[in-house]
N, C-alpha and C positions, 0 to 999 in steps of 0.2 A: 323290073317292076312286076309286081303279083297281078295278076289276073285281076280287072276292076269292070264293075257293070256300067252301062250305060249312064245311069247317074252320078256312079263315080267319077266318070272321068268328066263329066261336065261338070261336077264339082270343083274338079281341079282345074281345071282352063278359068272357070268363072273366079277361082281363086285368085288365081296366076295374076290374070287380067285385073282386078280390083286390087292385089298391092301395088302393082306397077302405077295404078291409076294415081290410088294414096300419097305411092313414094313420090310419086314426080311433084304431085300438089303438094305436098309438108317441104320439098329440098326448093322452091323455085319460088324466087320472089314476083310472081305478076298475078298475085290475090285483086290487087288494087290499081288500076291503071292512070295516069294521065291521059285524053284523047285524043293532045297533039294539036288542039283544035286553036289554041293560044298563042301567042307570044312568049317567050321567055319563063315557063311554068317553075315554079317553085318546087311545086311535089312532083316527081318522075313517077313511082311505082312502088309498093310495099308489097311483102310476102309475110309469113310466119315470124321470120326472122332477120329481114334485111330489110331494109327501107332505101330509097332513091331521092336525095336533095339535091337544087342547084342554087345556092343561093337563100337557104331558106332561114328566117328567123321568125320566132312564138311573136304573132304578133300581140300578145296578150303582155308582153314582157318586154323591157326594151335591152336586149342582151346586146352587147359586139361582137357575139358569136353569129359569126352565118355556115351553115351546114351546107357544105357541098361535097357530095361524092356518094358511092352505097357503101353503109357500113353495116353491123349488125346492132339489132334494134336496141340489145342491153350494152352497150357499147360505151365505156365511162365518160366519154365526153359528151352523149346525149344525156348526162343526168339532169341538166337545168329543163330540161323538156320531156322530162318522163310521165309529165301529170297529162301535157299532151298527147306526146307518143304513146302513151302505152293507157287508155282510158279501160274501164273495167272490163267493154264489153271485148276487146282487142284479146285481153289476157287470159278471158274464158274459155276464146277461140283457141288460143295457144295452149291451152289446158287440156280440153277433150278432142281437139286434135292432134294430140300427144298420146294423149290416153290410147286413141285409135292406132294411132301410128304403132305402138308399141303391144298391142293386142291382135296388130295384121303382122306383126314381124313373130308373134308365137303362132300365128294359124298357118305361116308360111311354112314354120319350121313343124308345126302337126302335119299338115298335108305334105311334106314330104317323109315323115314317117310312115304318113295313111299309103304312101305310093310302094314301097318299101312292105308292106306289113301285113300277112298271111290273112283269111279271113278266121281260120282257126287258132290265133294267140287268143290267149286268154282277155286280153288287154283292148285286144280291137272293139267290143260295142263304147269303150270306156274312150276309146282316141275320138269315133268318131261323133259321140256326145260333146265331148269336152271342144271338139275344134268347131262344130255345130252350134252350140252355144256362143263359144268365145268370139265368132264373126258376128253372130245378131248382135252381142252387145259394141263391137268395133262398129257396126253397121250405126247404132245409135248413137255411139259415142260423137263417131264424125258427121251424120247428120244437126244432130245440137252443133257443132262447131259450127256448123257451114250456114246451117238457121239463124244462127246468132249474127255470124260475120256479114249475112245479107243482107240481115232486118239494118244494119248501124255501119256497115262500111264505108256505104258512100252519100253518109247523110251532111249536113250542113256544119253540123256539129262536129266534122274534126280535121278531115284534111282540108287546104286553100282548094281553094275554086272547083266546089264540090260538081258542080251543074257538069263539069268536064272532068268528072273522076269514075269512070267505068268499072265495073269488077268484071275481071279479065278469064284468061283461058285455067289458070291455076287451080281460080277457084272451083271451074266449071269442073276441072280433074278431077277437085275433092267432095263436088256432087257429086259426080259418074261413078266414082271408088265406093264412096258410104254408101251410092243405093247396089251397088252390086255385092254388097257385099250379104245381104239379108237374101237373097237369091242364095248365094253361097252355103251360107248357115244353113236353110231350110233342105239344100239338097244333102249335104251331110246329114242331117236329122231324120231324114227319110232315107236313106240308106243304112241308119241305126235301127230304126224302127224295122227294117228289111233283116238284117242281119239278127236283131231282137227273136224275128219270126222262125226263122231259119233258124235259131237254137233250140229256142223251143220245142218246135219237128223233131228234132234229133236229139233233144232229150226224152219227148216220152219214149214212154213202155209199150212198144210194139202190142198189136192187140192178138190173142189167140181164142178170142171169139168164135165158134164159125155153129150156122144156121146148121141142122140136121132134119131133117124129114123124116120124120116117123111113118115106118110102112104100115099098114093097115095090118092086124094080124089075122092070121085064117080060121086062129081058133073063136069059139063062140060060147058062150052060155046055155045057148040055146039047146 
């Protein structure tokens, strides 16, 4: 690893730490929880991508499907229940926390370049802009997900027995990840600005300036 300042490398831990945070929240279905508190609960748990039935049927609809087990949420046999399961604000979540997902998987792969990468390539104020930038917009990306999934998760309107439906450790991940990740981007950006400076320096032109003192001279007019 090249030689990295003191915000460098706090950039890279606060990196590190924020996809790990992301990944665990986009791979782990406990966004949405049951809280146990019931008898016999229909809805178990929903993530991103898997959902938790025991028993459960739309009751908006009188199917003789009952849905028991976790499967994945586009899953062909949940298509009689897609207007349920999958309401608009669900898909938005599933959208710009995608978006995220997939914007902390190229900051992962920049910062380990940036760890890798001389301060003198030509290339370096341009990694550490680009991976700077590309975390504040992951950082927003998965903030709206998580905004979105908070305001409408656990409201009346979509899973059974809402009053006992928590949002869990999952999602509290994919707050922890999107706000650490604007920390991220900003120390990147300031170690560009850093490196900006330091070019600078070393491209001007040396100065060959220099003050002279002129001696009095002894001759006179007089």
């Amino acid at each position: 690893m090249a030689m990295k300042t003191k915000t460098g490398v706090c950039a890279i831990v606060i990196t590190v730490v924020a996809f790990l945070f992301v990944l665990i929240s986009f791979c782990t279905p406990y966004w949405l929880v049951n809280d146990g508190k019931i008898a016999n609960p229909n809805f178990i748990r929903i993530g991103l991508w898997e959902v938790c039935f025991v028993n459960f049927e739309d009751f908006r609809h009188h199917y003789d499907n009952k849905f028991t087990g976790c499967w994945w949420v586009f899953e062909e046999e949940y298509y009689i229940i897609h207007d349920f399961l999958l309401p608009g604000f669900f898909i938005a979540t599933q959208f710009f926390f995608t978006l995220c997902m997939t914007l902390v998987l190229i900051a992962a792969f920049l910062t380990w370049m940036y760890c890798f990468c001389s301060r003198d390539h030509d290339k370096y104020l341009l990694l550490l802009l680009s991976n700077g930038a590309n975390l504040i917009i992951a950082g927003f990306c998965g903030l709206v997900a998580v905004c979105i999934f908070g305001g409408n998760g656990d409201n009346r309107d979509w899973m059974p027995y809402w009053q006992h439906n928590d949002l869990s450790w999952s999602f509290a991940f994919g707050v922890i990840g999107s706000l650490l990740l604007f920390p991220a981007g900003a120390l990147f950006l300031v170690e560009a600005r850093r490196a900006r400076y330091r070019k600078l320096q070393a491209s001007a032109p040396p100065s060959h300036y220099s003050m002279e003192i002129r001696k009095p001279s002894a001759h006179t007019d007089i």
